[in-house]
C-alpha positions as CSV (number, residue, x, y, z in Angstrom):
1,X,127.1,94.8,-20.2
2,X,127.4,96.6,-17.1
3,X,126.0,100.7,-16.6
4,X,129.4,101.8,-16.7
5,X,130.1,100.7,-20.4
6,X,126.5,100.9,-21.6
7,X,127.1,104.9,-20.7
8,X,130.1,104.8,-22.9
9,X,128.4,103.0,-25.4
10,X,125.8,105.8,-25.7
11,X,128.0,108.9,-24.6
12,X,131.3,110.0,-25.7
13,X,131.6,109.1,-29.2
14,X,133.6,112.4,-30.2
15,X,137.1,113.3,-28.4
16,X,135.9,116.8,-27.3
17,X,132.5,115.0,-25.5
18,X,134.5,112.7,-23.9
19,X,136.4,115.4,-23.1
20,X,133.8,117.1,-21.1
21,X,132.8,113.8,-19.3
22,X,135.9,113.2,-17.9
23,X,136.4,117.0,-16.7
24,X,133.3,116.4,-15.0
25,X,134.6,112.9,-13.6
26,X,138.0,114.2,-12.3
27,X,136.5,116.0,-10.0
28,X,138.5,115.5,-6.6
29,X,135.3,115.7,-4.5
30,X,134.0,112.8,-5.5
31,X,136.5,111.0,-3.5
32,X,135.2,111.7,-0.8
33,X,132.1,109.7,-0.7
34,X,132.4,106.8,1.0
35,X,132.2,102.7,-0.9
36,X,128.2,102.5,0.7
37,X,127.9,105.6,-1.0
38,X,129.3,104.6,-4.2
39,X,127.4,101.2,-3.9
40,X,123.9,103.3,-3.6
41,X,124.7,105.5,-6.8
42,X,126.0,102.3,-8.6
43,X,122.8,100.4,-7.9
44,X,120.4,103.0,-8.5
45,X,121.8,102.9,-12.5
46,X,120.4,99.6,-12.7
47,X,120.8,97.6,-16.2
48,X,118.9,100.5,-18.5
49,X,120.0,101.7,-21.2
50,X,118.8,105.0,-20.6
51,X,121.7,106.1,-18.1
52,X,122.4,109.6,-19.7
53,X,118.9,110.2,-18.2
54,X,119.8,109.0,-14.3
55,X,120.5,110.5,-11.6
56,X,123.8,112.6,-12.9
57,X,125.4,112.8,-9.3
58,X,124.9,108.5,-9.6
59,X,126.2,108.3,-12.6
60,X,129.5,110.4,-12.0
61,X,129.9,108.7,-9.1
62,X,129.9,105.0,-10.4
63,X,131.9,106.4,-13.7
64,X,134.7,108.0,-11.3
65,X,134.5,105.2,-8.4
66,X,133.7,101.8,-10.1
67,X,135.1,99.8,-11.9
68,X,133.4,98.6,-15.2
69,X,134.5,95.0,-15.5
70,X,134.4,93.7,-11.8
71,X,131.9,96.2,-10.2
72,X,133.8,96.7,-7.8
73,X,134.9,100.1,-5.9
74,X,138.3,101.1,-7.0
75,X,140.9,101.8,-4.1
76,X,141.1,105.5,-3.7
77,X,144.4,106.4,-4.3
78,X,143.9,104.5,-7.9
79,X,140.4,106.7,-8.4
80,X,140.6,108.6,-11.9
81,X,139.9,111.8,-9.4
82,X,143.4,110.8,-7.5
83,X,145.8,110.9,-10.2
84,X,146.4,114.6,-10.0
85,X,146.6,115.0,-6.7
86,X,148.6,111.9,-5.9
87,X,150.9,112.5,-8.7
88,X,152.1,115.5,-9.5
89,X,154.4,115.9,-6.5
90,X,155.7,112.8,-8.1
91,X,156.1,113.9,-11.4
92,X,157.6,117.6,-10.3
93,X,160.0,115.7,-7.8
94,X,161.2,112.8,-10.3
95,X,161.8,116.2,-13.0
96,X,164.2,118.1,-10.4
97,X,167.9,118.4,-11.5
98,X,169.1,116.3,-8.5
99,X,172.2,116.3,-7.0
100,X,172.4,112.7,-6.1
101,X,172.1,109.3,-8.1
102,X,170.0,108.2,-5.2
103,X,167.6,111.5,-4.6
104,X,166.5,110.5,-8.6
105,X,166.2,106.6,-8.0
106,X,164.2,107.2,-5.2
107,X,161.7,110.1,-6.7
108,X,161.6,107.8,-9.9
109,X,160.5,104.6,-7.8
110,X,157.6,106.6,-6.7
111,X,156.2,107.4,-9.5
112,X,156.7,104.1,-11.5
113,X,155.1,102.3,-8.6
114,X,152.2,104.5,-8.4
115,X,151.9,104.4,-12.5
116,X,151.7,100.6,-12.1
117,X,149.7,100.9,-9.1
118,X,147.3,102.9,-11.5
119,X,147.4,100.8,-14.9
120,X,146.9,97.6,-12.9
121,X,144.2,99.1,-10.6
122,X,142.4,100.4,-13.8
123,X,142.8,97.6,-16.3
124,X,140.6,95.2,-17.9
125,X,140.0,92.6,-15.8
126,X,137.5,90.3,-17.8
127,X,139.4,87.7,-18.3
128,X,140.1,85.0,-15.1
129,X,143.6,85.3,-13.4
130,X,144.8,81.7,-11.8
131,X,147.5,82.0,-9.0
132,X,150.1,80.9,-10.8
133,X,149.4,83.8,-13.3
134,X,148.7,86.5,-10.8
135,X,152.0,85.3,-9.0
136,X,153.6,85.8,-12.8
137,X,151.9,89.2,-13.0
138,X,153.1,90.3,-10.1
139,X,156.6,89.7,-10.7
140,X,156.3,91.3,-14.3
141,X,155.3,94.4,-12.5
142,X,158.0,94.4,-9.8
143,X,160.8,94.2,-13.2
144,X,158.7,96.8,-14.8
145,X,159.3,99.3,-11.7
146,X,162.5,98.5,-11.3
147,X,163.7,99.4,-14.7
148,X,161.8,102.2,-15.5
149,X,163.2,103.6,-12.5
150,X,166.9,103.4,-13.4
151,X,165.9,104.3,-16.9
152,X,164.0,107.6,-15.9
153,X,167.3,108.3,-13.4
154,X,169.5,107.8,-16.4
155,X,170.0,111.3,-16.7
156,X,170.9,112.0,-13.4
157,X,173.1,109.0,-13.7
158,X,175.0,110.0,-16.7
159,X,175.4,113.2,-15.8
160,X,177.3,112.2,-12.0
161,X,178.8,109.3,-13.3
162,X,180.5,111.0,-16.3
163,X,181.2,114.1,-14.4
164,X,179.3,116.1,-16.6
165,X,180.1,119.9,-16.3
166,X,179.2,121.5,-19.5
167,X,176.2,123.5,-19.9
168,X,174.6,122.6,-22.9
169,X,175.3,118.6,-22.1
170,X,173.8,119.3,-19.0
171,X,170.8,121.1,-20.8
172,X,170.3,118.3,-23.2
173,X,170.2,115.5,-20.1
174,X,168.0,117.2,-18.0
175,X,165.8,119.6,-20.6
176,X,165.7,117.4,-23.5
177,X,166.5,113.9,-22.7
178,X,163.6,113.3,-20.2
179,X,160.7,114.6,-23.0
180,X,160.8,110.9,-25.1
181,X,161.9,109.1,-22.1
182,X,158.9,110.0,-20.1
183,X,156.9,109.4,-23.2
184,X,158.6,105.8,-23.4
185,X,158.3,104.7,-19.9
186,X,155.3,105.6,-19.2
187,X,153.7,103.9,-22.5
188,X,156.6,100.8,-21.3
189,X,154.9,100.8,-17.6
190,X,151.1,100.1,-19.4
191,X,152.4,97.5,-22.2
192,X,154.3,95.6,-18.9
193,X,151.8,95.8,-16.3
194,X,148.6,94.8,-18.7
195,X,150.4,92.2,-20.7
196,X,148.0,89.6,-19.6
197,X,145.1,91.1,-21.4
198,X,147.3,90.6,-24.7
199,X,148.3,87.4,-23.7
200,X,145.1,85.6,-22.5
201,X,142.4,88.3,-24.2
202,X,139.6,90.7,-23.0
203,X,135.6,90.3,-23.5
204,X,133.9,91.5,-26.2
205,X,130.3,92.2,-26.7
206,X,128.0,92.3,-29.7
207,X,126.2,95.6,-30.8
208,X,123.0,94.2,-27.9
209,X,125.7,94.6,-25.0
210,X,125.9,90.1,-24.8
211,X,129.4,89.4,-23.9
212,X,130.6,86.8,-27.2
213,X,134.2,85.9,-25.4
214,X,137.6,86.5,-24.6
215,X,139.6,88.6,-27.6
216,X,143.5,88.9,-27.7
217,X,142.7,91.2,-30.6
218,X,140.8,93.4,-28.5
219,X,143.0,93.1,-25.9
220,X,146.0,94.0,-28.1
221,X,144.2,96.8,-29.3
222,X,143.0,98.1,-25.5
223,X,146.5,98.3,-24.3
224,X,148.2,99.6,-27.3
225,X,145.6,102.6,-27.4
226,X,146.2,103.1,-23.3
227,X,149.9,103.0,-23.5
228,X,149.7,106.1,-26.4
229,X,147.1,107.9,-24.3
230,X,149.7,107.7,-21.6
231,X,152.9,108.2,-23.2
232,X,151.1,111.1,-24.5
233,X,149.9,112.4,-21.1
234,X,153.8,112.1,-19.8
235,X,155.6,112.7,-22.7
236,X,153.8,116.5,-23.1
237,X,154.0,117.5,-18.9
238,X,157.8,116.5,-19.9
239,X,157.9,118.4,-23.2
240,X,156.1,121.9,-22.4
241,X,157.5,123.0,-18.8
242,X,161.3,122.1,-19.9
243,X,160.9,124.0,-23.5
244,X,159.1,126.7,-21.6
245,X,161.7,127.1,-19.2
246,X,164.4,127.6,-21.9
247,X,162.4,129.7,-23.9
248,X,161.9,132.3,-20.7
249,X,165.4,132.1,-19.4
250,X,166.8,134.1,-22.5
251,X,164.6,137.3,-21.6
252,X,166.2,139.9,-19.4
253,X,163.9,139.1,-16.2
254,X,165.1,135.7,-15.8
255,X,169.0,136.4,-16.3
256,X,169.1,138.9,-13.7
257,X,166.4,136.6,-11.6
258,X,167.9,132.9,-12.3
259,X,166.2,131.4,-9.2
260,X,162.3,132.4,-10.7
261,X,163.6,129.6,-13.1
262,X,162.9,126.8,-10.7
263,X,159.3,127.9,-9.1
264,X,157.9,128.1,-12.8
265,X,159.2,124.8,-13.6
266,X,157.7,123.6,-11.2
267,X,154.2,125.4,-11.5
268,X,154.2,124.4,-14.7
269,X,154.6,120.9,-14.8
270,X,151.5,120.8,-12.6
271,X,149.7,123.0,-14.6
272,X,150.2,121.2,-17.7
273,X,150.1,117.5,-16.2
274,X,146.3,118.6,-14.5
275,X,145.7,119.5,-18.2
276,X,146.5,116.9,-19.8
277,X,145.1,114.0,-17.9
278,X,141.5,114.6,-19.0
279,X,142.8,115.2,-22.7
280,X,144.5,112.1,-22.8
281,X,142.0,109.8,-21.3
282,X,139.7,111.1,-23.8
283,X,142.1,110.0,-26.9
284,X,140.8,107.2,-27.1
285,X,136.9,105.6,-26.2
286,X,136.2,103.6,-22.8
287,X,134.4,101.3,-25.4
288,X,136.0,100.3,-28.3
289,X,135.4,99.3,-31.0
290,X,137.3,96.4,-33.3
291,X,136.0,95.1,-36.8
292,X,134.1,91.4,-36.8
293,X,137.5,90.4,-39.1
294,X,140.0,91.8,-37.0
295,X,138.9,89.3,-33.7
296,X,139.3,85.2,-34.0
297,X,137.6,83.1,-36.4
298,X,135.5,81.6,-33.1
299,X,134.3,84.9,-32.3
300,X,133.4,86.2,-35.5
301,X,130.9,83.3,-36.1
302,X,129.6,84.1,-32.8
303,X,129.2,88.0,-33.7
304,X,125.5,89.2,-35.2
305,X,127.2,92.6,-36.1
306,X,130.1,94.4,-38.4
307,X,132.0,95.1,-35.3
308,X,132.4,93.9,-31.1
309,X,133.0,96.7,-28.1
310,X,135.2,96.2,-25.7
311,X,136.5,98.3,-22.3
312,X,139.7,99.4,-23.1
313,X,140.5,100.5,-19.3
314,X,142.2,103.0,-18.1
């Protein structure tokens, strides 16, 4: 089983420990150590089973940097430590009332490809990919950016399209509207762009950290729990700024200063999406955990335990 997972396996069994981890792993300096860097913290975990002992810089590193199935050094812009950074000018711009079918399109196609950028980069990749499935992978993801972008512009196009001038359809399209669609899409974008795992099945590994073989159980089960952890993350960075906003703009400061509306909109859709990430990665564990009967009848004869871990990604 490789350091990454044999951490998890040891660390994080609660939500508000795994909580703290991943605090500790967003950091955004650690993306700026360079991949010989990485590759010296990564090797200095070795196989042990002791890692909550090592080196803790190491050990954040190859947490934050590696990935746990391949071994290899993530891209950056697809680093845990990125996503804030990278997008919540994303997320703010694609949540702007926009005057323009196209200013929305374009804001949306950002973020959807930089979602599926993310679930794909982050994924469990156990499982062997032929071409002719990678080139089938790839165009599921292209469809899956493509229509969550015209979905997440509905709005915008509903409201232009229909020549929408009254205030409260207007509030319900932009203010209310985008809370479960944000939620939808971005579970939609991981259930799309990790299909494969579902379809062909992720490795599982007995309670001694031996891989038994490939699971579409466990692979159900990885990217069901990931696309609630991010529909979740989305769905609430959609849900408190909006609600916020139409809470504050009945008090007397904001109807004699309209415009503060906008700034803490914005502001706060940051806030809440930089709070959010580390709460909803830690929903769920890195290593899961399925029940012996819940996996094929192959594997279970295999199994020497009640239940198999796998890596449920990211």
């Amino acid at each position: 089983m490789d350091p990454n997972l044999l951490y998890w396996k040891s660390q994080g069994q609660s939500v508000l420990s795994r909580l703290q981890i991943w605090v500790n792993l967003l950091d955004p300096t650690h993306l700026l150590s360079s991949d010989a860097e990485i590759q010296e913290a990564r090797s200095l975990l070795g196989g042990g089973e002791n890692l909550n002992i090592k080196d803790g810089q190491a050990l954040a590193l190859s947490l934050s940097s590696v990935h746990a199935d391949s071994g290899a050094v993530l891209p950056l812009v697809f680093r845990p430590a990125a996503l804030l950074p990278i997008s919540a000018p994303l997320v703010v711009a694609s949540f702007l009332p926009h005057s323009s079918v196209k200013h929305a399109l374009f804001w949306q196609f950002l973020l959807q490809s930089y979602s599926a950028g993310f679930n794909h980069a982050n994924r469990n990749s156990s499982s062997e990919q032929s071409k002719m499935r990678s080139l089938k992978q790839l165009l599921l993801i292209a469809g899956a950016v493509s229509y969550a972008t015209c979905a997440g512009a509905l709005p915008q196009i509903v409201i232009n399209r229909l020549g929408v001038r009254s205030a409260p359809i207007q509030t319900f399209f932009r203010s209310i509207l985008p809370i479960p669609l944000s939620a939808a899409l971005a579970a939609f974008n991981v259930l799309i762009v990790r299909s494969e795992e579902s379809e062909t099945g992720i490795q599982v590994f007995d309670s001694n950290g031996n891989p038994v073989g490939l699971s579409k159980a466990a692979g159900e089960k990885a990217v069901r729990e990931t696309a609630l952890s991010r529909a979740a993350l989305f769905g609430t960075t959609a849900a408190v700024p909006n609600l916020l906003v139409l809470l504050i703009k009945r008090t007397r400061l904001f109807q004699k200063n309209s415009l503060l509306a906008a700034p803490l909109r914005h502001i706060s859709v940051a806030f809440v999406l930089g709070l959010m990430i580390p709460v909803s990665f830690s929903l769920f564990p890195q290593l899961g955990t399925i029940r012996t009967e819940n996996v094929e009848e192959q594997l279970q004869a295999a199994a020497d335990s009640r239940q198999l871990y796998y890596h449920r990604g990211l």
